[in-house]
Residue frames as a rotation matrix with the C-alpha (Angstrom) as fourth column:
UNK 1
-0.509 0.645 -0.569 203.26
-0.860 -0.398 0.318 21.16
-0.021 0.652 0.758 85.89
UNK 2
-0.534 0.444 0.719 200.37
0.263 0.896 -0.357 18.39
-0.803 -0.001 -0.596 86.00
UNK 3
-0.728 -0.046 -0.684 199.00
-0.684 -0.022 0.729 17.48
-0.049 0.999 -0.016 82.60
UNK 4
0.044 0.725 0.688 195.57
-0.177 0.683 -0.708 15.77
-0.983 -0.090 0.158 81.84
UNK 5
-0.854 -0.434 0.287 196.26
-0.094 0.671 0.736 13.14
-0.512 0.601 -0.613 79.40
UNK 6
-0.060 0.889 -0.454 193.63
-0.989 -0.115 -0.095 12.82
-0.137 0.443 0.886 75.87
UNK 7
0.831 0.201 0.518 192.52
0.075 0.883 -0.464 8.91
-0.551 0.425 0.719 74.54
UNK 8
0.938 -0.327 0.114 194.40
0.157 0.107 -0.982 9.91
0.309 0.939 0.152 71.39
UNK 9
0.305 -0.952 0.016 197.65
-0.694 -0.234 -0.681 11.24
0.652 0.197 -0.732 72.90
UNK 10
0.031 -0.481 0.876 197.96
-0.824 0.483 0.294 8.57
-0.565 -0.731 -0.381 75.40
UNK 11
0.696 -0.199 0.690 197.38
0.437 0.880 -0.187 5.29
-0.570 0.431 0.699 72.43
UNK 12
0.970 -0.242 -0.022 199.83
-0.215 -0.813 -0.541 7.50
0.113 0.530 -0.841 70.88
UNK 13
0.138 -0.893 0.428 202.25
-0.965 -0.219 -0.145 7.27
0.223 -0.393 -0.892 73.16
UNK 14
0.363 0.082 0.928 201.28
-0.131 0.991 -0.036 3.35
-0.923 -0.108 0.370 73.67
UNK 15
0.713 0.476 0.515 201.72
0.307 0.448 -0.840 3.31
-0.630 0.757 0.173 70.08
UNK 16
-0.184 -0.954 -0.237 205.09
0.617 -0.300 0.727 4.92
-0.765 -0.012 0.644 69.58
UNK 17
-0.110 -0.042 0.993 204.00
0.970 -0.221 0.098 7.33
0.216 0.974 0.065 66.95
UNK 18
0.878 -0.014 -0.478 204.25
0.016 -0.998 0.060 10.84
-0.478 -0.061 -0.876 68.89
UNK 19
0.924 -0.103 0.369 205.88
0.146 -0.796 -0.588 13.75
0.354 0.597 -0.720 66.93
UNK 20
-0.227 -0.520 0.823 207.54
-0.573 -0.612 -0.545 14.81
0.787 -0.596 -0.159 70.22
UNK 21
-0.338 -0.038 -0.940 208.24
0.685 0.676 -0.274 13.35
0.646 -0.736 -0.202 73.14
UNK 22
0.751 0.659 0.034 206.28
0.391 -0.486 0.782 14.23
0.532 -0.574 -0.623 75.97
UNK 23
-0.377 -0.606 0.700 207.79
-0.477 -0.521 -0.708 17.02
0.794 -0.601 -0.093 78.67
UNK 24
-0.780 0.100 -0.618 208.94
0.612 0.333 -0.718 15.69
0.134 -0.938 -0.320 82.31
UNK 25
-0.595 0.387 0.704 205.64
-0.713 -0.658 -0.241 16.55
0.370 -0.645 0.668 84.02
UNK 26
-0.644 0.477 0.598 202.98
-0.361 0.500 -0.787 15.15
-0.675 -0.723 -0.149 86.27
UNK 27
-0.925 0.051 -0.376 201.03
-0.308 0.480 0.821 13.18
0.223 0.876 -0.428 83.81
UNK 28
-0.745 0.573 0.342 196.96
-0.006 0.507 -0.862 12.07
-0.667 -0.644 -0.374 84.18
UNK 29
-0.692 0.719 -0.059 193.92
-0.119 -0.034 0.992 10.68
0.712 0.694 0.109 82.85
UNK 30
-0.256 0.755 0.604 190.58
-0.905 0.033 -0.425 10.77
-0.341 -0.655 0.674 83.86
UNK 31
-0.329 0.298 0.896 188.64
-0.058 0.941 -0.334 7.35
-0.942 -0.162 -0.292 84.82
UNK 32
0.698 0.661 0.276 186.98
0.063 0.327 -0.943 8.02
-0.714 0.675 0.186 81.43
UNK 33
0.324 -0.698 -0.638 189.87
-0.883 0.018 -0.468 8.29
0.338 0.716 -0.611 79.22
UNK 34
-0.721 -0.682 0.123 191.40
-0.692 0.716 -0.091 4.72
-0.027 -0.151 -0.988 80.79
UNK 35
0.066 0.615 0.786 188.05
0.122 0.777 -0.618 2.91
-0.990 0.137 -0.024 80.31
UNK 36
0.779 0.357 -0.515 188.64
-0.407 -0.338 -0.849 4.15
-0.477 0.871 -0.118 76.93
UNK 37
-0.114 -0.833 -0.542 192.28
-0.975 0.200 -0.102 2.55
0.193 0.516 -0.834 76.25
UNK 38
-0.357 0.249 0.900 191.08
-0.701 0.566 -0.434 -0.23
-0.618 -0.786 -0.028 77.65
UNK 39
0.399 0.804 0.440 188.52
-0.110 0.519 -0.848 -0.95
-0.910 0.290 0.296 75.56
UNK 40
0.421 -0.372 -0.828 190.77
-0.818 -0.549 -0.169 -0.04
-0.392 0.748 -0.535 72.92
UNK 41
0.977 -0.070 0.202 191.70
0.082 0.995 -0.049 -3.41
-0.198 0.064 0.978 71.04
């Protein structure tokens, strides 16, 4: 299963505060979601 990753669930997961742990799968963001954590301070 491949999975396209939001802003919010991926500083989530940077941010230890998912619910649930993600499920084993192919994981991705688009170029505009990583300029977006980026920029994130």
């Amino acid at each position: 299963m491949v999975a396209l990753l939001d802003t919010n669930i991926v500083l989530y997961c940077l941010g230890g505060r998912l619910a649930e742990p993600l499920p084993v799968c192919d994981c991705r963001v688009s170029v505009i979601t990583e300029i977006e954590v980026l920029s994130c301070p």
